[in-house]
ROPASE-340823 format. One line per 5 residues: their letters; for each residue x, y, z of N, C-alpha, C. Coordinates in steps of 0.001 Angstrom, whole numbers, always signed. Each point is the difference from the previous one (the first is absolute). Layout:
A> X:Y:Z:X:Y:Z:X:Y:Z | ...
//
This chain:
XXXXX> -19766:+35896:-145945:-929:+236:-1063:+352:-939:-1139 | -1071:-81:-1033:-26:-1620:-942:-566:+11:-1189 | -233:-169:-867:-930:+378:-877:+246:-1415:-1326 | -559:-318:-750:+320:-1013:-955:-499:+550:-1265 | +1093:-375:-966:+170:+71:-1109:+91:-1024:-1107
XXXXX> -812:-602:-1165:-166:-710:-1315:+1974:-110:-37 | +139:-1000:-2:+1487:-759:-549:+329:+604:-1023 | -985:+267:-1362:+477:+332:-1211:+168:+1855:+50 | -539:+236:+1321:-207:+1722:-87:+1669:+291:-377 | +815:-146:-515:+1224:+954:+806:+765:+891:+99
XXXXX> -1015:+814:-950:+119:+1609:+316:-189:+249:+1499 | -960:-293:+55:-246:+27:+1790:+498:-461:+1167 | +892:-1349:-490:+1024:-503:+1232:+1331:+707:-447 | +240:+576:-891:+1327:+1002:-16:-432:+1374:+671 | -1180:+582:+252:-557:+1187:+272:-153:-111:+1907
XXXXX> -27:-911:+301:-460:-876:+1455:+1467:-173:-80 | +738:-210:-580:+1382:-458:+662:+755:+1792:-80 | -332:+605:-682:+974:+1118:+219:-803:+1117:+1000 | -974:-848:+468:-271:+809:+1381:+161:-772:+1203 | +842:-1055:-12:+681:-805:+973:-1116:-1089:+279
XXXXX> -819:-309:-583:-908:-1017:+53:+793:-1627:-19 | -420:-799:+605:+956:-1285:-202:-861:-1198:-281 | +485:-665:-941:-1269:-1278:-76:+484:-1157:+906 | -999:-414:+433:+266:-859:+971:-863:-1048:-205 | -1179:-575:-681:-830:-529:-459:+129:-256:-956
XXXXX> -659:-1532:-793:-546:-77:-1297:-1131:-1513:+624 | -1320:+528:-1260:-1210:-687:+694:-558:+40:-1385 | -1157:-999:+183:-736:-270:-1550:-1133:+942:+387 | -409:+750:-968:-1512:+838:-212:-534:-513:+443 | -1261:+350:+680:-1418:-657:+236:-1253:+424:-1274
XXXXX> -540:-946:-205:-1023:+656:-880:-971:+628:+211 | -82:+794:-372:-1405:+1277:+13:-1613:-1169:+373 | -281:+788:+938:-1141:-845:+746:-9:-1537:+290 | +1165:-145:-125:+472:-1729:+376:-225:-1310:-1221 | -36:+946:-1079:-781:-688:-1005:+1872:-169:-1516
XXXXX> +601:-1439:+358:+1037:+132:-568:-222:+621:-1856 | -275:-883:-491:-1181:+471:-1314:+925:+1692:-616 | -258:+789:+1328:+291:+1196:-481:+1543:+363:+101 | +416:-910:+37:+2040:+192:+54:+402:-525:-1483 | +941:+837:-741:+588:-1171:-934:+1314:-180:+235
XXXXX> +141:-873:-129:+1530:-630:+604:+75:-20:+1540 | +1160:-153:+224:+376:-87:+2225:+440:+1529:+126 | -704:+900:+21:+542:+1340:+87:+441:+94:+1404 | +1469:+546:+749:+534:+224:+790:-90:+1075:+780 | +5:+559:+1366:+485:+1591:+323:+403:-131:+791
XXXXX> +492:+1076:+349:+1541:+469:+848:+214:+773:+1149 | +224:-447:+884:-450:+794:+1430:+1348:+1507:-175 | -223:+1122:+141:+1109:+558:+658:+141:+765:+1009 | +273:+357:+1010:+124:+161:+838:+904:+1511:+702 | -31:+656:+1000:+718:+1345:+597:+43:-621:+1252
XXXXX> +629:+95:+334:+690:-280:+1848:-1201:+1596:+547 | +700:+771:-213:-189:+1596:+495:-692:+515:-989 | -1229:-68:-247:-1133:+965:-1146:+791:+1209:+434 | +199:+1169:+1192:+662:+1041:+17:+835:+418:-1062 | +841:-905:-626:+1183:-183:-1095:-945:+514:-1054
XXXXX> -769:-78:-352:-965:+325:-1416:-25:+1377:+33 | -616:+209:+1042:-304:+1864:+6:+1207:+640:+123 | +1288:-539:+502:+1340:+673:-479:+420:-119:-1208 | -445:-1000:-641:+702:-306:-1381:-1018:+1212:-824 | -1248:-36:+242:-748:+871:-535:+471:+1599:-73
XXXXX> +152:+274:+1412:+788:+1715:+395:+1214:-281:-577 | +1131:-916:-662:+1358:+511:-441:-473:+337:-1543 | -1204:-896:-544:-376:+286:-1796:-383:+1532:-12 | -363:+747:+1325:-454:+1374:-302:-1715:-148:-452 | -215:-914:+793:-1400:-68:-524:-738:+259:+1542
XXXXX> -1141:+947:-321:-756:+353:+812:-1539:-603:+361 | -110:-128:+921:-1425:-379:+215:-1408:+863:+43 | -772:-189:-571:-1627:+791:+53:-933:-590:+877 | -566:+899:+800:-1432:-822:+846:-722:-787:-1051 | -374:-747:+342:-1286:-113:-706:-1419:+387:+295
XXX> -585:+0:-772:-1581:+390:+441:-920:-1065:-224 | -396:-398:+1312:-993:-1164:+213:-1268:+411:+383 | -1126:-469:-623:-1157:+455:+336:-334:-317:+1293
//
């Protein structure tokens, strides 16, 4: 499992790393509808990565945090 994250986020790559997330990537933004115009500056993001997504939902059950169904129409 993978997900990417803004370079400057890094509340969020400390939050991704203390759930064993690993960065393994760095790549330049793409611009919104391919149109550079809408970037300012070379904005960066950050791949990070889980070997075992399984690891999440344990890290989740040791915080004591429980899960709710959701309700989907």
């Amino acid at each position: 499992m993978y997900l990417w994250v803004l370079d400057q986020n890094t509340a969020a790559q400390e939050f991704y790393r203390t759930l064993g997330g690993i960065c393994v990537e760095k790549a330049p933004v793409s611009p919104l509808g391919g149109v550079p115009s809408r970037l300012a500056d070379s904005p960066t993001k950050l791949r990070f990565t889980w070997p075992d997504a399984s690891l999440l939902a344990q890290t989740d059950a040791r915080r004591g945090a429980q899960t709710t169904p959701r309700n989907t129409p």
